[in-house]
N, C-alpha and C positions, 0 to 999 in steps of 0.2 A: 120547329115549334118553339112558343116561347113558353112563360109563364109570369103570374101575378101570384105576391105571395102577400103572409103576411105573419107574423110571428107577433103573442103575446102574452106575459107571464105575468101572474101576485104573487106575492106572499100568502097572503091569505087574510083571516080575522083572528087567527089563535095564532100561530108559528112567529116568534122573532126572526129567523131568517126565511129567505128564500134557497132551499137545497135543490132547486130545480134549474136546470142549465138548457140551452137550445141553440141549434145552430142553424145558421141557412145562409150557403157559400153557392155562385154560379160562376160559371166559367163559360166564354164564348171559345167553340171550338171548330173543327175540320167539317165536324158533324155536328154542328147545331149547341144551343144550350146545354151545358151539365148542368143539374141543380143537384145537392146535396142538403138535404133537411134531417137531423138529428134533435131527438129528444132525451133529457136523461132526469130520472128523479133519484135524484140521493137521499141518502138516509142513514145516520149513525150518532153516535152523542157529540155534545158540544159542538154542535153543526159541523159535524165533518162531512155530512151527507154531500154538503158543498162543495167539499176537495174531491170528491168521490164523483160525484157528475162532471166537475170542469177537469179532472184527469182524462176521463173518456171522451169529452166534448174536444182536447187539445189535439189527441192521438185520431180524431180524424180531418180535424184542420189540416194537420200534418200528412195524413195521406191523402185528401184529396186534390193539395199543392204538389207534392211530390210522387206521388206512385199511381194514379191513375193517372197521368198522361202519360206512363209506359204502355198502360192497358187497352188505349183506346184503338190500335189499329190491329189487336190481336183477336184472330178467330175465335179463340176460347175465352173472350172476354169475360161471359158470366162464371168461369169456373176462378178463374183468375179473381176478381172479385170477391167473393165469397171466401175465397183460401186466404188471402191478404185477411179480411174483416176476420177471421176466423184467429187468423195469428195477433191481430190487432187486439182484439178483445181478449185470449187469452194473457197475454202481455199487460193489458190494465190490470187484469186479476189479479196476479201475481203482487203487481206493484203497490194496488190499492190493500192488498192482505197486507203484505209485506209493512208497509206506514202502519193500519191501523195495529197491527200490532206492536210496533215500536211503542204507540202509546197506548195501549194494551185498551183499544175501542174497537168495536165493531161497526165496521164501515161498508158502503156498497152503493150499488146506484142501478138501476132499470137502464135500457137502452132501446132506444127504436129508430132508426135508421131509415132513410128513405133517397134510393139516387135514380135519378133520372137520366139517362143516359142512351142516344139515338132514337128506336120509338118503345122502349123499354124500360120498366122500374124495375129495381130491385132493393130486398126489404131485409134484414136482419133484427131480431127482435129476442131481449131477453128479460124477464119480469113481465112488469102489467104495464107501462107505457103501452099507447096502442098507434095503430094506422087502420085510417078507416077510407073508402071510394066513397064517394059520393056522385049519383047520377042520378035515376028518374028513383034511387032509395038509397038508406044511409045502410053501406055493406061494411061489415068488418074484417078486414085483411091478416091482422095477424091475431092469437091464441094466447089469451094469460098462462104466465107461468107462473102460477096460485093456489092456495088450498082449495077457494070458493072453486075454479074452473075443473080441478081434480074431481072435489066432490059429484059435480054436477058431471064430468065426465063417467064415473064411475055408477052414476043414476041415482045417489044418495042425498044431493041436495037438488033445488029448484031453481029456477034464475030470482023466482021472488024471494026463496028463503037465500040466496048466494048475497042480494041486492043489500040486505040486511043485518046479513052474520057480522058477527063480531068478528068474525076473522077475515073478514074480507080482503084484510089487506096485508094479510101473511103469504108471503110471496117463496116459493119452491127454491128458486134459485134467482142468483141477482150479482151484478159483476162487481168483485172484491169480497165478499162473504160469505160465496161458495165454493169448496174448493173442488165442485166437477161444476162443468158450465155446455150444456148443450143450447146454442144458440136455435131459434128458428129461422128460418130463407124460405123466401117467397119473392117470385117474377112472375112479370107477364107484361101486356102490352098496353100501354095508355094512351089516348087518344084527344083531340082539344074537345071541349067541350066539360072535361072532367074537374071533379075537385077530389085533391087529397088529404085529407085531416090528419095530425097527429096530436096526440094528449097526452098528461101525465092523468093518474089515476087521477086526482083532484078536480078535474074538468067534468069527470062525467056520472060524481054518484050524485049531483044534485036535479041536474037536468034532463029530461027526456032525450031519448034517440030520437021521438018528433020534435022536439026543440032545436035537437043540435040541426036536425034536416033545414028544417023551416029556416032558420037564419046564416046558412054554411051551402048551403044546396047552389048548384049551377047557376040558376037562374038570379037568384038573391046576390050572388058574390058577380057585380060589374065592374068596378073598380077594387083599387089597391086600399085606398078609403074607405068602401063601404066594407069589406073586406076584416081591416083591423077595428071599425065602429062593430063588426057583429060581434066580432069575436071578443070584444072588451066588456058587449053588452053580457054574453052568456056568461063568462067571467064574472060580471056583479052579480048575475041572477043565482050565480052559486053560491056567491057568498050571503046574499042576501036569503038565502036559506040554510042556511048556518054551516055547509060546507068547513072544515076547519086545516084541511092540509093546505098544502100549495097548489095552484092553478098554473098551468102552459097549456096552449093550446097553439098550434103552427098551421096554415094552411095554405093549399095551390092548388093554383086554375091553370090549367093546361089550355094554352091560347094559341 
């Protein structure tokens, strides 16, 4: 299988910078296409949020060139995986604590992860960056790691009062500002015909989940073109309702 991708970030209408970093690396292999899609939203003073997403965005450039093509003819492929990402992300943590406190800032950054690898994804997620399937409806794949998600786990808030809180964007844990870090993982199997979205939070409190469908959905996404025109459009539609963080949005067609 192959795929059509398409990757696209703002700044915003309020932020001086953009603290939001994204990747998307492919590899032709034994077994077909790797693709590897990372999202990361930073966040800390004097835009360090910056150094804080492009530390975790280098640290998988880095093993997706060098350590997973040890992994790929190994039986235990997905344990292996996840153990490496698991050491990987602990290892940002450390290093991103470590700087901000040098300059005595609090630094951190969201991570969502997404690899594709023979007829199988696999997801690592920590913060509120999301991954979402998209087929005959828009599914969401991984769990914020949020007050608004706690609350609402715990039955204490609503998704409409979550949609709204002021705290919506206070996040549990987050890589370099927590110093315990339980990541989430998630697999399964993906099939042509699919799209897979990933966001930073700023893509998705302006817009509809039938928005995102309607212009991101199988059928809409034909080309690589039509592709980064949707995803540019949802982008202004956020900002043009006053959205005020950073926008990334990433997405793949499974062909």
């Amino acid at each position: 299988m192959s795929f059509l991708t398409t990757v696209h970030t703002d700044v915003g209408i309020k932020k001086s910078t953009n603290q939001d970093s994204a990747l998307l690396m492919e590899a032709q292999t034994d077994f077909g296409s790797v693709l590897l899609s990372v999202i990361c939203d930073g966040m800390g003073g004097l835009a360090k949020g910056e150094v804080a997403s492009a530390t975790v965005i280098d640290a998988f450039v880095t093993w997706f060139e060098h350590e997973l093509p040890k992994l790929l003819h190994r039986e235990d492929c997905e344990r292996m995986i996840f153990g490496e990402w698991e050491e990987l992300i602990m290892d940002c943590n450390q290093k991103i604590a470590a700087y901000a406190a040098e300059l005595k800032l609090s630094m951190g950054t969201t991570l969502n992860a997404l690899l594709f690898l023979k007829d199988k994804y696999y997801i690592v997620n920590v913060g509120d960056s999301r991954a979402y399937l998209l087929t005959d409806a828009l599914y969401q794949l991984t769990k914020d790691h949020s007050f608004v998600q706690r609350e609402m786990d715990m039955g204490r808030m609503t998704p409409e009062e979550a949609a709204v809180s002021p705290r919506r964007n206070v996040l549990l844990q987050c890589v370099g500002a927590s110093p315990i870090i339980t990541p989430d993982y998630f697999s399964g199997n993906y099939a042509p015909g699919q799209v897979y979205m990933q966001c930073s939070d700023g893509f998705r409190h302006a817009v509809t989940p039938e928005e995102i469908y309607q212009y991101l959905n199988p059928e809409a996404l034909t080309d690589e073109a039509t592709m980064k025109e949707n995803a540019v459009y949802l982008t202004e539609l956020n900002k043009n309702r006053r959205e005020t963080d950073n926008i990334t949005v990433l997405a793949v067609k499974v062909i």
